[in-house]
DODO-989958 format. One record per atom (N, C-alpha, C): residue number from 1; residue in one letter; atom name; x, z, y. Coordinates in steps of 0.1 Angstrom, whole numbers. Layout:
<nodes>
num NUM, residuo A, atomo CA, east X, up Z, north Y
...
</nodes>
This chain:
<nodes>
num 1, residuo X, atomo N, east 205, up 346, north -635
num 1, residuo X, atomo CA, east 201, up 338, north -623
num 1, residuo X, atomo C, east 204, up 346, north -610
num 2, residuo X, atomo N, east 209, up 338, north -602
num 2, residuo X, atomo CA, east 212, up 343, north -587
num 2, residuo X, atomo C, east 199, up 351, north -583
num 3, residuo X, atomo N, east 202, up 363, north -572
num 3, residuo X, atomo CA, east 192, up 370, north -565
num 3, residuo X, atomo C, east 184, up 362, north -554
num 4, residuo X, atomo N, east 193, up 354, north -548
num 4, residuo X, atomo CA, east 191, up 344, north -538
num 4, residuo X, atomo C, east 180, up 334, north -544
num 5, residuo X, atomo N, east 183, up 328, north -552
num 5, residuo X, atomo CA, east 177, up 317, north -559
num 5, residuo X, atomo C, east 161, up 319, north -560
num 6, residuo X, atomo N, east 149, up 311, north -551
num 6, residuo X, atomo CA, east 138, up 317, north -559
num 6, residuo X, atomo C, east 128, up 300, north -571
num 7, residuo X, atomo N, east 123, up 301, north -575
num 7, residuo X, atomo CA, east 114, up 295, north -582
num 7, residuo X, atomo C, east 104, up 291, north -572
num 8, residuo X, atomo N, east 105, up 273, north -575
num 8, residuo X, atomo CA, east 91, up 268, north -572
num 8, residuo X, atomo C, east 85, up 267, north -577
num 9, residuo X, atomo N, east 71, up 271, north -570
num 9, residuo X, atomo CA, east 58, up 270, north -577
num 9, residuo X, atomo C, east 53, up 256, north -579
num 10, residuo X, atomo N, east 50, up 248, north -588
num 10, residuo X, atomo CA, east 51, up 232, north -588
num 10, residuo X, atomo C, east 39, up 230, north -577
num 11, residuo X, atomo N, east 35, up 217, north -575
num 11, residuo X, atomo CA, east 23, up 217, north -566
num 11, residuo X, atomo C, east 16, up 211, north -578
num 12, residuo X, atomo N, east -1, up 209, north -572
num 12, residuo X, atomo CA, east -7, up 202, north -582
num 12, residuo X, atomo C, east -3, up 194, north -586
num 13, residuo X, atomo N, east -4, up 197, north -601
num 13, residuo X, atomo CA, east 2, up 178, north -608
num 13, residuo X, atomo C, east -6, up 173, north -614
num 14, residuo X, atomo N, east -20, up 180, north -611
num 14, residuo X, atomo CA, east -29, up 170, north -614
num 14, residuo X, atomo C, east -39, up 162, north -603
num 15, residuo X, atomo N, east -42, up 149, north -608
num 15, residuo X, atomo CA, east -48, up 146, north -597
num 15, residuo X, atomo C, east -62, up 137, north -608
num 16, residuo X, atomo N, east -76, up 135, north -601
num 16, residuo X, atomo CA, east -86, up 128, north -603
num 16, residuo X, atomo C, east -80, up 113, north -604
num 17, residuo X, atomo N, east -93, up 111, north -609
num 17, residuo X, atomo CA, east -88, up 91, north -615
num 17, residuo X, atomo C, east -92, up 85, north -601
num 18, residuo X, atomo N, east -104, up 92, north -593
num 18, residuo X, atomo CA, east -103, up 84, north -578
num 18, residuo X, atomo C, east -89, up 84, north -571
num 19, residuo X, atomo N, east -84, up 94, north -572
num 19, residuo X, atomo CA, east -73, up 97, north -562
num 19, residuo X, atomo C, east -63, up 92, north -563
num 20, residuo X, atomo N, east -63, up 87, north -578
num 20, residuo X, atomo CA, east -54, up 79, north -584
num 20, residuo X, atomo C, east -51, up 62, north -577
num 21, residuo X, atomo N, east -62, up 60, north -582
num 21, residuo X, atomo CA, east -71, up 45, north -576
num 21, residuo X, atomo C, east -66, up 42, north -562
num 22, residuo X, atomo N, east -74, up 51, north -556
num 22, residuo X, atomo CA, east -68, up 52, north -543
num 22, residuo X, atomo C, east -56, up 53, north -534
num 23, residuo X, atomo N, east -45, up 58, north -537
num 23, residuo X, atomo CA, east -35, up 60, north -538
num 23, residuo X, atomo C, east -28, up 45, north -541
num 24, residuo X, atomo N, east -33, up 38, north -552
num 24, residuo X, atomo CA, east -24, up 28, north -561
num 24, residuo X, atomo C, east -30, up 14, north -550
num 25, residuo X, atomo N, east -42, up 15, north -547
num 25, residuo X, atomo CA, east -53, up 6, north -540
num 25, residuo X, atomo C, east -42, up 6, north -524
num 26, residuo X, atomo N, east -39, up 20, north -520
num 26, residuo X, atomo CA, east -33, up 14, north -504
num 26, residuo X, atomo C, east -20, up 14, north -506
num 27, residuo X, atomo N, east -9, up 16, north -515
num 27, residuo X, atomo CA, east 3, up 13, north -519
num 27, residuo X, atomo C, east 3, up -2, north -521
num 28, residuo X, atomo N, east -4, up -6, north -531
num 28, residuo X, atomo CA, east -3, up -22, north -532
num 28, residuo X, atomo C, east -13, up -30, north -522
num 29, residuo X, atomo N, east -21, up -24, north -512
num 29, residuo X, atomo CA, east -26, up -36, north -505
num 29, residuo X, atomo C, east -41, up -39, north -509
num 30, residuo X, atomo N, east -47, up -30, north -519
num 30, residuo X, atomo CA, east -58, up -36, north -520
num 30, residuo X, atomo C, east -67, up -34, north -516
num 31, residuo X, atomo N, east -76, up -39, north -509
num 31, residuo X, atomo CA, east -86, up -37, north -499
num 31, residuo X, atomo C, east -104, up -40, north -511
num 32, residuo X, atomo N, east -106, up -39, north -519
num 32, residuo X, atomo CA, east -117, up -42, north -530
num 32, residuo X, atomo C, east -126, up -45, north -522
num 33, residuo X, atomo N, east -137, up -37, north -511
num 33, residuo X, atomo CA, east -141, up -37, north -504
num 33, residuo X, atomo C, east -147, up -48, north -498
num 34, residuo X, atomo N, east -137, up -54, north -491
num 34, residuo X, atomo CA, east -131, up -64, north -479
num 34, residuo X, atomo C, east -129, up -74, north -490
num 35, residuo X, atomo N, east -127, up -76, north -502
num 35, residuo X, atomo CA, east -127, up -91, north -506
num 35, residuo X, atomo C, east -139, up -92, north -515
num 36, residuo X, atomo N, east -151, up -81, north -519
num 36, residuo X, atomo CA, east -161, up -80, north -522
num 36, residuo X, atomo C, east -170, up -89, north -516
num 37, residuo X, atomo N, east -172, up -83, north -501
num 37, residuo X, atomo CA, east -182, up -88, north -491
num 37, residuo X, atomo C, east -174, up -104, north -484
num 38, residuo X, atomo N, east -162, up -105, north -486
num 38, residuo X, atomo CA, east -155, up -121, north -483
num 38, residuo X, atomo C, east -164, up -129, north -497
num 39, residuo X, atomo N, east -163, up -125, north -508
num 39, residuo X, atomo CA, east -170, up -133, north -517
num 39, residuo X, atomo C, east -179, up -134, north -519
num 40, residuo X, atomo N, east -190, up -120, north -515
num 40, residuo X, atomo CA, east -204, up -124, north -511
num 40, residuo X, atomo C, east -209, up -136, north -501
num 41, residuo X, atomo N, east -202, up -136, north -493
num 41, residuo X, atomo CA, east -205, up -145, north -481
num 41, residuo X, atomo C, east -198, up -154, north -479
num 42, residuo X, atomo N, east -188, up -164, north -489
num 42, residuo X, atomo CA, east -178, up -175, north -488
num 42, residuo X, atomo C, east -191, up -187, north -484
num 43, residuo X, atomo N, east -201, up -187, north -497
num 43, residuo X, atomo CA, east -210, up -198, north -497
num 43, residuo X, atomo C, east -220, up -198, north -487
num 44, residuo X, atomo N, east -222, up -189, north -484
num 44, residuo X, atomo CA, east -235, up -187, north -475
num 44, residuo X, atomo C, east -226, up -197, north -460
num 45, residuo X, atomo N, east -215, up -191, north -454
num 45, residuo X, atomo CA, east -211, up -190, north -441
num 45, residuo X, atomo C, east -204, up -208, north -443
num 46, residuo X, atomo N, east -194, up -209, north -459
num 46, residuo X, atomo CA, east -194, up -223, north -459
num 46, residuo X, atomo C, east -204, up -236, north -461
num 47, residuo X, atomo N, east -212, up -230, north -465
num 47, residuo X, atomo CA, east -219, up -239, north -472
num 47, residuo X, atomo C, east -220, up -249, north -480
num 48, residuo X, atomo N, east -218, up -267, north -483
num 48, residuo X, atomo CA, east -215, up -276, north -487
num 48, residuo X, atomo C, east -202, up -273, north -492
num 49, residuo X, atomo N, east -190, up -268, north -481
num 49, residuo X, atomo CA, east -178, up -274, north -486
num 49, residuo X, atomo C, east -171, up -264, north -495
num 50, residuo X, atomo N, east -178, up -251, north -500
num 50, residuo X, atomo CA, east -175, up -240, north -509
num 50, residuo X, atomo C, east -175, up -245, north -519
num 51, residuo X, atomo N, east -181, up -259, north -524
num 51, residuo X, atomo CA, east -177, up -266, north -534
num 51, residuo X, atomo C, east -164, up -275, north -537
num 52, residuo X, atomo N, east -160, up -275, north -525
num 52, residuo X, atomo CA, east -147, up -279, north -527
num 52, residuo X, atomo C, east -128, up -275, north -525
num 53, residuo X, atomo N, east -138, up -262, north -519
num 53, residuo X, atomo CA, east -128, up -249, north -519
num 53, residuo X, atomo C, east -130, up -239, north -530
num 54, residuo X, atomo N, east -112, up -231, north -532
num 54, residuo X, atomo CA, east -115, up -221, north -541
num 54, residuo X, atomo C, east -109, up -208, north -535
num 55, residuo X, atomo N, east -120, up -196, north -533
num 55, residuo X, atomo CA, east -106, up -188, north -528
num 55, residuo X, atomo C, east -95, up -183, north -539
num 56, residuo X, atomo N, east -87, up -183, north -535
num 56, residuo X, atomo CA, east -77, up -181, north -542
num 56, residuo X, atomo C, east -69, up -163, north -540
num 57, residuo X, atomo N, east -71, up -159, north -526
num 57, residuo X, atomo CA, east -66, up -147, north -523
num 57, residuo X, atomo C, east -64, up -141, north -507
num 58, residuo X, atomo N, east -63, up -134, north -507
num 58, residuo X, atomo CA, east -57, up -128, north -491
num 58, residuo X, atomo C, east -44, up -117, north -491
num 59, residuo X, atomo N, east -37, up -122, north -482
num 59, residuo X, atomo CA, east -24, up -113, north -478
num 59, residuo X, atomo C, east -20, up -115, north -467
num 60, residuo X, atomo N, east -15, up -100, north -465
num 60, residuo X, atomo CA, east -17, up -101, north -453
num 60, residuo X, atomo C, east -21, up -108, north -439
num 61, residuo X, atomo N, east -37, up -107, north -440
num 61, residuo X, atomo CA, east -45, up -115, north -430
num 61, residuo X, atomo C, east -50, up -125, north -434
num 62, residuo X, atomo N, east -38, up -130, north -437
num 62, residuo X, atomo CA, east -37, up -150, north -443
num 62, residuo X, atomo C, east -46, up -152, north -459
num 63, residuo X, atomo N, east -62, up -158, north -455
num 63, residuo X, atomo CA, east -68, up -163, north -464
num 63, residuo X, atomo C, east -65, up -174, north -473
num 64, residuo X, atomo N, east -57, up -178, north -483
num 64, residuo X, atomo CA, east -56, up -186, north -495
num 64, residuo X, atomo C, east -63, up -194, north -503
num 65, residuo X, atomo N, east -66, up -208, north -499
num 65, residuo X, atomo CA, east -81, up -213, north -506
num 65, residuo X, atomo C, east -73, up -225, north -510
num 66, residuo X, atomo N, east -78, up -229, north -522
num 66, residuo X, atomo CA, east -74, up -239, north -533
num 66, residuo X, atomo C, east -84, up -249, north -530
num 67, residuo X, atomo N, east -78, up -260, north -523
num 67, residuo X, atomo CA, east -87, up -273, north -520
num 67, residuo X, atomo C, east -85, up -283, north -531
num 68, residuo X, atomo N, east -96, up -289, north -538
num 68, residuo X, atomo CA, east -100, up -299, north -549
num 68, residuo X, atomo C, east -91, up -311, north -544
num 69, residuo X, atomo N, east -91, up -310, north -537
num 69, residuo X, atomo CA, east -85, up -328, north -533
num 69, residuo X, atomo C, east -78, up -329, north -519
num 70, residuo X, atomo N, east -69, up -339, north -514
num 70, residuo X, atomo CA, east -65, up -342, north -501
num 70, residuo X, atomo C, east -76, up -336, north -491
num 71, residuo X, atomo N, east -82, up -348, north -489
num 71, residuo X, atomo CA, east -92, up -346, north -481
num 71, residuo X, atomo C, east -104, up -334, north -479
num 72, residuo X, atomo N, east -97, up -325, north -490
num 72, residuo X, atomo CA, east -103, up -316, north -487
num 72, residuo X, atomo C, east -94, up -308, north -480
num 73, residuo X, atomo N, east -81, up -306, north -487
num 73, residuo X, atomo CA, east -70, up -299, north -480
num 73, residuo X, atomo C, east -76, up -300, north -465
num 74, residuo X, atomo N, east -72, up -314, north -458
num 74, residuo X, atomo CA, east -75, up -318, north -449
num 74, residuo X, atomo C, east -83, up -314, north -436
num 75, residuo X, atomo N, east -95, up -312, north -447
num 75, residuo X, atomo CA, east -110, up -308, north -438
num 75, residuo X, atomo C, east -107, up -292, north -436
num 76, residuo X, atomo N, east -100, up -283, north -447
num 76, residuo X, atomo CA, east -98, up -269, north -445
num 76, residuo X, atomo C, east -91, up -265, north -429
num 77, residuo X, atomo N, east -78, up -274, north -428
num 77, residuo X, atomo CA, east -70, up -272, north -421
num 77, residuo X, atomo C, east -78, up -275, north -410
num 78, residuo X, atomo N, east -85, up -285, north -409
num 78, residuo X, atomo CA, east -92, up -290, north -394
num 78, residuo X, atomo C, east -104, up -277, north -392
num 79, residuo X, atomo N, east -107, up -275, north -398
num 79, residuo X, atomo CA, east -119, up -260, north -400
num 79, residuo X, atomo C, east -118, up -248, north -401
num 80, residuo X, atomo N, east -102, up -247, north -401
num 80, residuo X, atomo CA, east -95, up -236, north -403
num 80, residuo X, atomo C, east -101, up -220, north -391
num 81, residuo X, atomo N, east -101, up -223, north -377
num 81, residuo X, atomo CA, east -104, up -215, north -371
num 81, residuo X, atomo C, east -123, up -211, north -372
num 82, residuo X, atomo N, east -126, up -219, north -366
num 82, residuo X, atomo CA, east -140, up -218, north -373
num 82, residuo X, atomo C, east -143, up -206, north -389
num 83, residuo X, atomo N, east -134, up -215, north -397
num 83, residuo X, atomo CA, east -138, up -204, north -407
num 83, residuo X, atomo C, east -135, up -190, north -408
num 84, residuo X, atomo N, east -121, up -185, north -404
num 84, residuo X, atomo CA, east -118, up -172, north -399
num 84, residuo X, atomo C, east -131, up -168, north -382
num 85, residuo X, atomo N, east -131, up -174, north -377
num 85, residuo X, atomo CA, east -148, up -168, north -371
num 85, residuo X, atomo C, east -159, up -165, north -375
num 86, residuo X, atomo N, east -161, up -174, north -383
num 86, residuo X, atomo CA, east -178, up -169, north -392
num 86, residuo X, atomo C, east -174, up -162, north -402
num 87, residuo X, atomo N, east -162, up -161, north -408
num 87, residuo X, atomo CA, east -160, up -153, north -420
num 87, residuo X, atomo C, east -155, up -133, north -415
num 88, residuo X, atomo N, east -149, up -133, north -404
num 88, residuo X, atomo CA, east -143, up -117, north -394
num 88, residuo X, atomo C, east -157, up -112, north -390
num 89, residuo X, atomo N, east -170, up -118, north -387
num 89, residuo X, atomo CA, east -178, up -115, north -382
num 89, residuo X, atomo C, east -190, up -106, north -389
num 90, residuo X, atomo N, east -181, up -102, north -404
num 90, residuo X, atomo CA, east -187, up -95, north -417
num 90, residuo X, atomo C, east -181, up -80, north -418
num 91, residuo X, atomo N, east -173, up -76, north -409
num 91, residuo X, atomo CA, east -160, up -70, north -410
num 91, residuo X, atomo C, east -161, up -61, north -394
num 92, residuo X, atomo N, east -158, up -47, north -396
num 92, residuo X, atomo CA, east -153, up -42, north -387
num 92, residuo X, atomo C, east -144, up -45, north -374
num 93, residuo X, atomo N, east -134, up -46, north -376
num 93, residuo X, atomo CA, east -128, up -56, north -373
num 93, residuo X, atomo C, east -121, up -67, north -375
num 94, residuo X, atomo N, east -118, up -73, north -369
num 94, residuo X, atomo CA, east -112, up -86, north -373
num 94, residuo X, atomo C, east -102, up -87, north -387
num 95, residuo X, atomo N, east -103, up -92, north -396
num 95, residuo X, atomo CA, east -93, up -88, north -409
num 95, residuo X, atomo C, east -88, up -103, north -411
num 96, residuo X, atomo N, east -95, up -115, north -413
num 96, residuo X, atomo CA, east -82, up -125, north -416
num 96, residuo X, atomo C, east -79, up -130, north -406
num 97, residuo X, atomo N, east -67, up -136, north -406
num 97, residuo X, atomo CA, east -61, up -142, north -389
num 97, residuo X, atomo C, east -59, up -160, north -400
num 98, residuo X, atomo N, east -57, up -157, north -403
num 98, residuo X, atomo CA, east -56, up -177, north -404
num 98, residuo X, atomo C, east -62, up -176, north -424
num 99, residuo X, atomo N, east -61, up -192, north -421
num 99, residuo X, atomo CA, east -65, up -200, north -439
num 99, residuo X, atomo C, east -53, up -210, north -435
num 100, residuo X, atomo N, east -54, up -208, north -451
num 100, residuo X, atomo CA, east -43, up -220, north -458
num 100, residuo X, atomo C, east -45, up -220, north -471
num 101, residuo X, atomo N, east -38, up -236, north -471
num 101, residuo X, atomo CA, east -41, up -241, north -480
num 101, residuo X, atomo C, east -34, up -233, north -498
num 102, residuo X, atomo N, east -35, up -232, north -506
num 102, residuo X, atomo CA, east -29, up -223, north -515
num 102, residuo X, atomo C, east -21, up -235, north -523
num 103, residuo X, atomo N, east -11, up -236, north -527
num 103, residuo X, atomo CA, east -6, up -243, north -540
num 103, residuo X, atomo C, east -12, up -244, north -555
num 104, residuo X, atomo N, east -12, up -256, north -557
num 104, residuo X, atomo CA, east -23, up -253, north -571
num 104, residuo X, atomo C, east -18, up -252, north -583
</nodes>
């Protein structure tokens, strides 16, 4: 072996199952947290019409809810802002920016 040449010392190659998690959690986007306390408080903040919504998901911002019927679609979109107000007001700061309707 060359004089010049020296040997790296590897860095830790081990890591905890948290670190892991975490790591894999803000790589892919996942916020557990934040859609924890969104599902604690879907029914409370909707009330009635949580029955005829489903959430379906959030990305970036954009909340995903699976409406039972037209007219429900309907009622989401018309309720749309409202619902990102009572729903952001659980939250630090503001985290979903709109709803839509999800594909079923």
């Amino acid at each position: 072996m060359p004089e010049n040449v020296r040997l790296r010392h590897p860095r830790k190659s081990w890591s905890t199952g948290e670190d892991l998690v975490k790591r894999f959690s803000f790589q892919a986007g996942i916020q557990s947290d934040k859609i924890s306390i969104l599902n604690a408080v879907w029914d409370r903040e909707l009330g009635h019409f949580s029955r005829h919504w489903t959430l379906a998901g959030v990305r970036k911002g954009i909340l995903y809810v699976k409406p039972r019927s037209a007219a429900a679609a309907q009622e989401l979109q018309l309720r749309s802002g409202e619902i990102v107000k009572s729903l952001n007001k659980y939250f630090g700061r503001a985290w979903i920016r709109a709803v839509k309707a999800a594909a079923k």
